[in-house]
C-alpha positions in Angstrom: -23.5 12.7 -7.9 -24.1 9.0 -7.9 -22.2 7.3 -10.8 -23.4 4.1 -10.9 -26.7 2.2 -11.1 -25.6 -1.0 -10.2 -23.1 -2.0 -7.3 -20.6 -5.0 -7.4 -22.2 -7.6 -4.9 -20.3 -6.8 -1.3 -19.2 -3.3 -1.9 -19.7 0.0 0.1 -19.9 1.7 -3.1 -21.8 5.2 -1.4 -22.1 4.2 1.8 -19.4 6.6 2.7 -21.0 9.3 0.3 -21.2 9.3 -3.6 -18.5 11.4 -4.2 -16.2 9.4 -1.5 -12.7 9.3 -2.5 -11.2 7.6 0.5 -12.6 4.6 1.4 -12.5 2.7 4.4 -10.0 5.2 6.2 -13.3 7.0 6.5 -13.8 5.0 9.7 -10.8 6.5 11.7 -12.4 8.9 13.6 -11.0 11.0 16.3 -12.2 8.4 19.0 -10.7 5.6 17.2 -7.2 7.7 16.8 -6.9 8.6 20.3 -7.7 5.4 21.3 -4.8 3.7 19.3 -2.2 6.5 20.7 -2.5 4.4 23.7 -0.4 1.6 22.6 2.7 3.8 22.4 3.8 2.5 26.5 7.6 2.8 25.7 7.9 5.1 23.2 10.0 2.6 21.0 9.7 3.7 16.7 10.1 1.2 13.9 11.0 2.4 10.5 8.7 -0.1 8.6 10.0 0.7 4.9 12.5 -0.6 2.9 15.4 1.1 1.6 13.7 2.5 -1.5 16.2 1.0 -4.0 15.5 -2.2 -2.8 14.0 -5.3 -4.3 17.2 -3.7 -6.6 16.7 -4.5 -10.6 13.7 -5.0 -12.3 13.6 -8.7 -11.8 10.8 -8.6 -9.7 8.3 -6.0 -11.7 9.7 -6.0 -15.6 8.0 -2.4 -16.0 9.0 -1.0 -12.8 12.7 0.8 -11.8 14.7 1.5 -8.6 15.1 5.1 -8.1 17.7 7.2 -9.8 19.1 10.0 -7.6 21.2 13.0 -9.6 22.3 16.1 -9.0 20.5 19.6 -10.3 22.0 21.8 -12.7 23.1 25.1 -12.4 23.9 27.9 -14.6 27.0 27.6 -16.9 26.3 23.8 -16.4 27.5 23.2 -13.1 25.6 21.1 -10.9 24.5 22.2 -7.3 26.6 19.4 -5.6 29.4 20.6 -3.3 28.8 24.1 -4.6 30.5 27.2 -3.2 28.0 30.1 -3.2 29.2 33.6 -4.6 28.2 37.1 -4.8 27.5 37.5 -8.5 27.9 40.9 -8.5 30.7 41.1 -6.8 32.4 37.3 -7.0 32.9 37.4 -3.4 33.4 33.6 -1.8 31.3 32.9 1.2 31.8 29.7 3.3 28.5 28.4 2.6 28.3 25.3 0.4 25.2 23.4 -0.9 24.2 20.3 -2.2 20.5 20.1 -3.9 19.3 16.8 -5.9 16.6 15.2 -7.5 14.8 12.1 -8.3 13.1 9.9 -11.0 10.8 7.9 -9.1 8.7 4.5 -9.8 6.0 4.7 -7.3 4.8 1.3 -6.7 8.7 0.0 -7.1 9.3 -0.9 -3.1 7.3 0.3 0.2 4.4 1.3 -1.2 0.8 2.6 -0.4 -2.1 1.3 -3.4 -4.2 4.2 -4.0 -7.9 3.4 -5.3 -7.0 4.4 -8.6 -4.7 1.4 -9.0 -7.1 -1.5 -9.5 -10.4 -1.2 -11.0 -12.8 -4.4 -13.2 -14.7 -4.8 -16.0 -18.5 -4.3 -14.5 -22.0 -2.7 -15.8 -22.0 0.0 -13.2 -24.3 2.0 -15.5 -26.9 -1.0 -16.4 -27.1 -1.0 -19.8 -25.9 -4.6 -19.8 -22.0 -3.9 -21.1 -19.6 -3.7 -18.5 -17.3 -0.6 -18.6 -13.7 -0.2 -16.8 -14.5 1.4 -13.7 -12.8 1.9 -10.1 -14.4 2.3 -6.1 -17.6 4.2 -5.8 -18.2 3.9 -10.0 -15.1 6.7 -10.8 -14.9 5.8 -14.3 -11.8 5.1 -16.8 -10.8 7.7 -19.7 -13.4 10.5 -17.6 -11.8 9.7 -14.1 -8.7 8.3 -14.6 -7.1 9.2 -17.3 -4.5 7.3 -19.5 -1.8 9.3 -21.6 -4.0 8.6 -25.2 -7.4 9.9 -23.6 -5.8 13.2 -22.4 -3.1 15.2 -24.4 -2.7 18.0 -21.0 -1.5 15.3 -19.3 -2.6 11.8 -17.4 -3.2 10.3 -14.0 -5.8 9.7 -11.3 -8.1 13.1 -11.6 -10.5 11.2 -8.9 -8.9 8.4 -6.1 -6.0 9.6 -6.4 -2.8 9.0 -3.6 -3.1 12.4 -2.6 -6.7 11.7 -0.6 -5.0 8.7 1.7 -2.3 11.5 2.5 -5.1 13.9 3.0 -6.9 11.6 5.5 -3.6 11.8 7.7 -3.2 8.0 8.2 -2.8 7.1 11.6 -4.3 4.9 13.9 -3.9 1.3 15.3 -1.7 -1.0 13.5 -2.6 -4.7 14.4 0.1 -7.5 13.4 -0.6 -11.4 12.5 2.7 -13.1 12.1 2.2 -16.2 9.5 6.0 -16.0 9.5 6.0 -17.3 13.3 3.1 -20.2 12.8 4.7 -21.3 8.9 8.1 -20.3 8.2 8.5 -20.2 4.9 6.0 -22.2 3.5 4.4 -21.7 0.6 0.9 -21.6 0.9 -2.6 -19.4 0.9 -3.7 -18.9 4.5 -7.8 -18.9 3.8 -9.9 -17.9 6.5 -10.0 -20.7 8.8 -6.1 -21.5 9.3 -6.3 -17.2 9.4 -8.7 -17.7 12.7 -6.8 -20.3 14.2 -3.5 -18.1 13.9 -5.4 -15.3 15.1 -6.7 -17.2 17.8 -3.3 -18.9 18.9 -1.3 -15.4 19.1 -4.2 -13.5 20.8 -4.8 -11.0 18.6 -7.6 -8.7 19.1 -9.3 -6.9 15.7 -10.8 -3.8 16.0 -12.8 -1.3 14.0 -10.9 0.9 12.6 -7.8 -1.1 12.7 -5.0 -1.2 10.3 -3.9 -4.9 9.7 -0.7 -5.5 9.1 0.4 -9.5 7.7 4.4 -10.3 8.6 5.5 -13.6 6.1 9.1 -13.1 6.7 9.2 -12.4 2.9 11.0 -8.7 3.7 14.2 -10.8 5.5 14.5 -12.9 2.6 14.5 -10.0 -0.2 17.0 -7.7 1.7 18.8 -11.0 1.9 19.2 -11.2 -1.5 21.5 -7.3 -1.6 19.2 -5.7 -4.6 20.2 -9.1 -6.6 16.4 -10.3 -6.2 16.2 -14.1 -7.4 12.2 -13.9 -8.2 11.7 -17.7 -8.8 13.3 -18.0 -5.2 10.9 -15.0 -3.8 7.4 -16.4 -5.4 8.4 -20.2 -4.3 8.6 -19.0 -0.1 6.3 -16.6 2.2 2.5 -17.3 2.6 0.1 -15.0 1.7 -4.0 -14.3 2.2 -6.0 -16.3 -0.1 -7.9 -13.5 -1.4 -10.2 -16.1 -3.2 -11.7 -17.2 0.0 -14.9 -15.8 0.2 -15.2 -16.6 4.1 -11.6 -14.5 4.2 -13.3 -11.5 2.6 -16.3 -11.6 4.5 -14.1 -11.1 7.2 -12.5 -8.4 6.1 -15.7 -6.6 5.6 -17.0 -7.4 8.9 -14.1 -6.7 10.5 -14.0 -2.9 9.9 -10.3 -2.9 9.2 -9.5 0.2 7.1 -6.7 -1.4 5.3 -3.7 -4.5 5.0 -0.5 -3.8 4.5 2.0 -7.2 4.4 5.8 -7.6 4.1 4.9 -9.2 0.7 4.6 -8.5 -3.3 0.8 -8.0 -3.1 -0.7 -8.8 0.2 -2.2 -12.1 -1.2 -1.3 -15.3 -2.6 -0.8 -15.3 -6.2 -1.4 -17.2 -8.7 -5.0 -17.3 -6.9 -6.6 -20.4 -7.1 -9.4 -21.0 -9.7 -13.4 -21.2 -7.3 -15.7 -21.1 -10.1 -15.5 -20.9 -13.9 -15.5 -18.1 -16.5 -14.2 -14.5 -16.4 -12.9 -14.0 -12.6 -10.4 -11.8 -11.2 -6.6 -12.4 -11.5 -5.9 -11.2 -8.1 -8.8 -11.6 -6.1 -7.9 -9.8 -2.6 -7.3 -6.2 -4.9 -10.6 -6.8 -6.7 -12.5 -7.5 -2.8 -10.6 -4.5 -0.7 -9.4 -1.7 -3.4 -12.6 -2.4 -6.3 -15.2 -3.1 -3.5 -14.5 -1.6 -0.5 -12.4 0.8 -0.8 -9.7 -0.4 1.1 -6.1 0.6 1.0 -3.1 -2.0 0.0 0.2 -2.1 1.7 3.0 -4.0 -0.2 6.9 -4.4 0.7 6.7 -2.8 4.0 9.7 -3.7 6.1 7.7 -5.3 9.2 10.5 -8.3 10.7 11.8 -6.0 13.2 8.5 -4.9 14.5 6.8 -8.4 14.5 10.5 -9.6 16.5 9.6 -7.1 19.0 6.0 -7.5 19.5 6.2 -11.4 19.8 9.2 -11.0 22.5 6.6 -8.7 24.5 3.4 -10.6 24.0 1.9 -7.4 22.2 0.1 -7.4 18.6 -0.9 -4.1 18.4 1.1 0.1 18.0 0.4 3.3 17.3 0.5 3.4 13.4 1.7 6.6 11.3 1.5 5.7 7.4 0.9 8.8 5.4 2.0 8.3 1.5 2.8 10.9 -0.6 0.7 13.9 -1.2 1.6 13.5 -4.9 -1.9 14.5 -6.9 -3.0 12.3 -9.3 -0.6 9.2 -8.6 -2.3 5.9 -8.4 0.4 4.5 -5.8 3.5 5.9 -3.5 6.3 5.3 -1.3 5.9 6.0 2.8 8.0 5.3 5.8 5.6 4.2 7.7 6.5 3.8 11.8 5.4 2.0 14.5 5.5 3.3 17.9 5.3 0.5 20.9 
């Protein structure tokens, strides 16, 4: 059922169906995965996450926490941590001995996937001239995703959820562009043009279906830092997209990239510079890939060791494995994703 009347300008919104729920990864088809397993010639792996307690703190994101690992309780109040198991009927020691934990988990707090359910705009998707908070492919606020005071059996993402990324079983061809190699640590948008001439100088080859990954060396700097993360010192280094640039985002569209994932905060440059007056959005890049097209958001991945490896072998592109997840109803997640060379 089509849930909209009107369409943001440059969106997909039903081209993929109008119940779609997944975006751009729509366009990794069988052809297109085979064809990436191909770039695994020396069967090399990169773990491309962070440790999941790292940035460390709350410094960083003031509403988000580093993961709190505890042991699970038994009866009588023991815990099921270097636990000897028993015959209860007969209290008979056997050798075996257990450890079983769990975990309170922020899911956006370190490597993370953005599910479609995590940014949505103000727009009239229904036409009657009063924009309503909706999300990709006109899934609507308070029906679609639910917040805790619209719902009292509970909250989350009942459409777009993180679960339908995991679903699609993310693989494919991962495709790296090293700003860190062509700026350091400068601190500056890359727009489209000096994002072409990079391109063009590392000889990097985009393809359909392709999974861009951005390297800033802003992952060296943070781990640097031993979960002590100085933010002032974080948002004053690294590059990042200019996700204002409409030439950039045409790109993007055109491109047939299914999805960015960066080394970064948030994949672009923020604060995002100010193109035209009035109401726009705060971060620019989310509204054009997650709002419009439906394109997944990488953040924090762990890429130095990758994009060290691939510049020292004259290669851009792997094999890509990035599942999140398959958490129903979550709006984000962690991964490990890996790289095979």
């Amino acid at each position: 059922m089509r849930r909209w009347k009107n369409r943001p300008e440059g969106s997909n919104w039903g081209d993929f169906g109008d119940d779609d729920q997944r975006g751009r990864v729509n366009l990794i088809t069988p052809e297109i995965r085979k064809a990436a397993a191909r770039e695994i010639r020396e069967g090399i792996a990169f773990c491309l996450s962070l440790p999941l307690d790292y940035p460390g703190g709350n410094e960083l994101f003031k509403t988000r926490r580093a993961p709190r690992l505890f042991s699970v309780k038994r009866e009588n109040d023991q815990t099921n941590f270097n636990f000897q198991w028993r015959t209860m009927t007969c209290n008979h020691n056997h050798l075996d001995v257990t450890c079983d934990d769990a975990v309170t988990l922020f899911t956006q707090y370190s490597t993370q996937w953005d599910a479609l359910a995590h940014y949505g705009q103000l727009f009239d998707a229904d036409g009657d001239g009063e924009p309503e908070m909706v999300y990709y492919n006109g899934y609507r606020a308070g029906e679609h995703i639910v917040g805790p005071a619209q719902d009292g059996e509970g909250q989350g993402a009942k459409a777009l959820g993180i679960e339908n990324l995991a679903e699609a079983a993310v693989q494919g061809r991962g495709t790296m562009v090293n700003l860190h190699a062509q700026y350091g640590l400068e601190h500056i948008p890359v727009g489209y043009d000096a994002f072409m001439r990079v391109i063009e100088e590392q000889r990097v080859e985009v393809a359909k279906g392709d999974i861009l990954c951005i390297y800033t060396g802003f992952d060296e700097l943070l781990l640097g830092m031993n979960k002590q993360p100085d933010a002032k010192k974080l948002h004053s280094n690294c590059t990042g997209l200019d996700g204002g640039d409409a030439k950039l985002q045409r790109w993007i569209d055109d491109s047939g990239i299914v999805a960015i994932a960066a080394d970064n905060t948030a994949v672009e440059f923020l604060p995002a510079a100010r193109t035209a007056p009035g109401p726009r959005p705060l971060m620019p890049l989310h509204a054009h890939c997650i709002f419009k097209l439906g394109m997944h958001l990488g953040e924090l991945w762990y890429l130095k060791d990758l994009a060290a490896w691939l510049q020292a072998n004259e290669r851009t592109s792997f094999f890509l494995t990035a599942p999140p997840l398959r958490l129903p109803g979550s709006v984000g997640s962690p991964l490990t994703p890996i790289a095979t060379v």
